[in-house]
DRENDO-1510 file (C-alpha; in Angstrom, 1 decimal, always signed):
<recs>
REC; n; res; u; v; w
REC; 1; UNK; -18.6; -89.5; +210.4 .
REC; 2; UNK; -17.5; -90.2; +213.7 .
REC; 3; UNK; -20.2; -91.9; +215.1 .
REC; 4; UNK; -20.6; -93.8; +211.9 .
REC; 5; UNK; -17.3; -95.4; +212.5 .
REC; 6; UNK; -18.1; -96.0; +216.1 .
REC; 7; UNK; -16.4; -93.2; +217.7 .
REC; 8; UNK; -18.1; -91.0; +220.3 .
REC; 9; UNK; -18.9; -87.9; +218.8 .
REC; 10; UNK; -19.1; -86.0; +221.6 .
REC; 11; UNK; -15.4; -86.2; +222.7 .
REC; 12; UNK; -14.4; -84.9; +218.9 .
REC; 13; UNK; -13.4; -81.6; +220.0 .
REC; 14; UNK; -10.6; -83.3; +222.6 .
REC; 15; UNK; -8.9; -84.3; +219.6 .
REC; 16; UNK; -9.6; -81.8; +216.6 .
REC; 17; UNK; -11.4; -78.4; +215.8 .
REC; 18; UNK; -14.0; -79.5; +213.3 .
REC; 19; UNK; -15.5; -76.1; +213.0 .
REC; 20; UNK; -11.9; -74.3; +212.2 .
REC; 21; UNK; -11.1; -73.7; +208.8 .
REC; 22; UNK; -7.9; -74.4; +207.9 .
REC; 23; UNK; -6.3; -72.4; +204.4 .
REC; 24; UNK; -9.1; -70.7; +203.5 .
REC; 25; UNK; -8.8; -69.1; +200.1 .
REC; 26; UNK; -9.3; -65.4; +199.3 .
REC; 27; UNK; -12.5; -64.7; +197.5 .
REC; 28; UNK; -11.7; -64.0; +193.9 .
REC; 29; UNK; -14.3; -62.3; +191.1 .
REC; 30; UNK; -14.9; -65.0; +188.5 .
REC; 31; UNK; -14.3; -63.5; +185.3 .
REC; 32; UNK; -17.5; -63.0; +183.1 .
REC; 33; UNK; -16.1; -65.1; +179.9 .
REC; 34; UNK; -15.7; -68.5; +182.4 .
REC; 35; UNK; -18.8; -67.8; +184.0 .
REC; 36; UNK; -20.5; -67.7; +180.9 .
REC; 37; UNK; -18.4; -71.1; +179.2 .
REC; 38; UNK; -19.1; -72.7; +182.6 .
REC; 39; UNK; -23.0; -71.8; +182.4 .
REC; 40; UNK; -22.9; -73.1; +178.4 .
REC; 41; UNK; -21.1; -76.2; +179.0 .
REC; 42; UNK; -22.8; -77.7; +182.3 .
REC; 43; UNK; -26.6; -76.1; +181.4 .
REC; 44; UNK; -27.8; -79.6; +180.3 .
REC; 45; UNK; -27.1; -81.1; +183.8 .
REC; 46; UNK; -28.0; -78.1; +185.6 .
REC; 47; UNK; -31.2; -78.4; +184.4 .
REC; 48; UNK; -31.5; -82.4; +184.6 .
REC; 49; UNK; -30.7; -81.8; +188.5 .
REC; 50; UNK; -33.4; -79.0; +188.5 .
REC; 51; UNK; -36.1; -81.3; +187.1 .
REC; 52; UNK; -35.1; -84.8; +189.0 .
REC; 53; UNK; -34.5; -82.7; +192.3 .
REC; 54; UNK; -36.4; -79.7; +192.5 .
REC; 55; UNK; -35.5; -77.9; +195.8 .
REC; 56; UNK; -32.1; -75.8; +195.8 .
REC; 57; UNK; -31.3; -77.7; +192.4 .
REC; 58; UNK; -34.0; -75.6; +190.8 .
REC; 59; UNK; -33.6; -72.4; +192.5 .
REC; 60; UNK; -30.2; -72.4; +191.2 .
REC; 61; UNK; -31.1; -73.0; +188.0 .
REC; 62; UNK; -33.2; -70.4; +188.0 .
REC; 63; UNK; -30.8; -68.3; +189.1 .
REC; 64; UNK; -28.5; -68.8; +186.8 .
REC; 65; UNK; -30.8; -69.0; +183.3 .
REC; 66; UNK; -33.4; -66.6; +185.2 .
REC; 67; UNK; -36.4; -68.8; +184.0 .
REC; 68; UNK; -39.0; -69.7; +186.2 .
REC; 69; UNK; -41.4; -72.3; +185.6 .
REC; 70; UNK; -45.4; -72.5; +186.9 .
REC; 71; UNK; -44.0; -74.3; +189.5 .
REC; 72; UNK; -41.6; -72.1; +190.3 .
REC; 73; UNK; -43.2; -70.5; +193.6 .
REC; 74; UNK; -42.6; -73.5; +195.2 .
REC; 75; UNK; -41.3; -73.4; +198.7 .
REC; 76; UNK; -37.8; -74.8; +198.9 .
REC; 77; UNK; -37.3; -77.1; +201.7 .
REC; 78; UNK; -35.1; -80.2; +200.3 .
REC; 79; UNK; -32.8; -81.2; +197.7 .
REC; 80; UNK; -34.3; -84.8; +197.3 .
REC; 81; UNK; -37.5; -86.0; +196.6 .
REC; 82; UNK; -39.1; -88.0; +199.3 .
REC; 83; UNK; -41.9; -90.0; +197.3 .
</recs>
């Protein structure tokens, strides 16, 4: 960001911490009945992001309907198609 608006990104650190996490949240067990309405509800575009994207896009929709496709030994290396 800072060297899209012109800045010199390698003086950053004189005036921030980019890297430091500021009120970081505990980590919390999702219950199983909104992990299952979220998986319902948003399958359709899970899926529509697997298919247009491939990549991690299909790994986690694998992951979370644990079906694999043929192609689904496919090495993942990026999110968006090149070609």
């Amino acid at each position: 960001v800072v060297g899209f608006i012109g800045g010199d990104a390698g003086q950053i650190e004189k005036y921030c911490q980019p890297e430091k996490k500021f009120t970081v949240s505990p980590a919390v067990p999702m219950p199983q009945e909104v992990r299952a309405y979220l998986k319902e509800k948003y399958r359709s575009q899970i899926e529509e992001l697997a298919h247009r994207y491939g990549g991690y896009c299909r790994r986690w929709c694998e992951e979370l309907y644990e079906e694999k496709g043929a192609d689904s030994k496919l090495q993942v290396l990026a999110t968006v198609k090149t070609h």
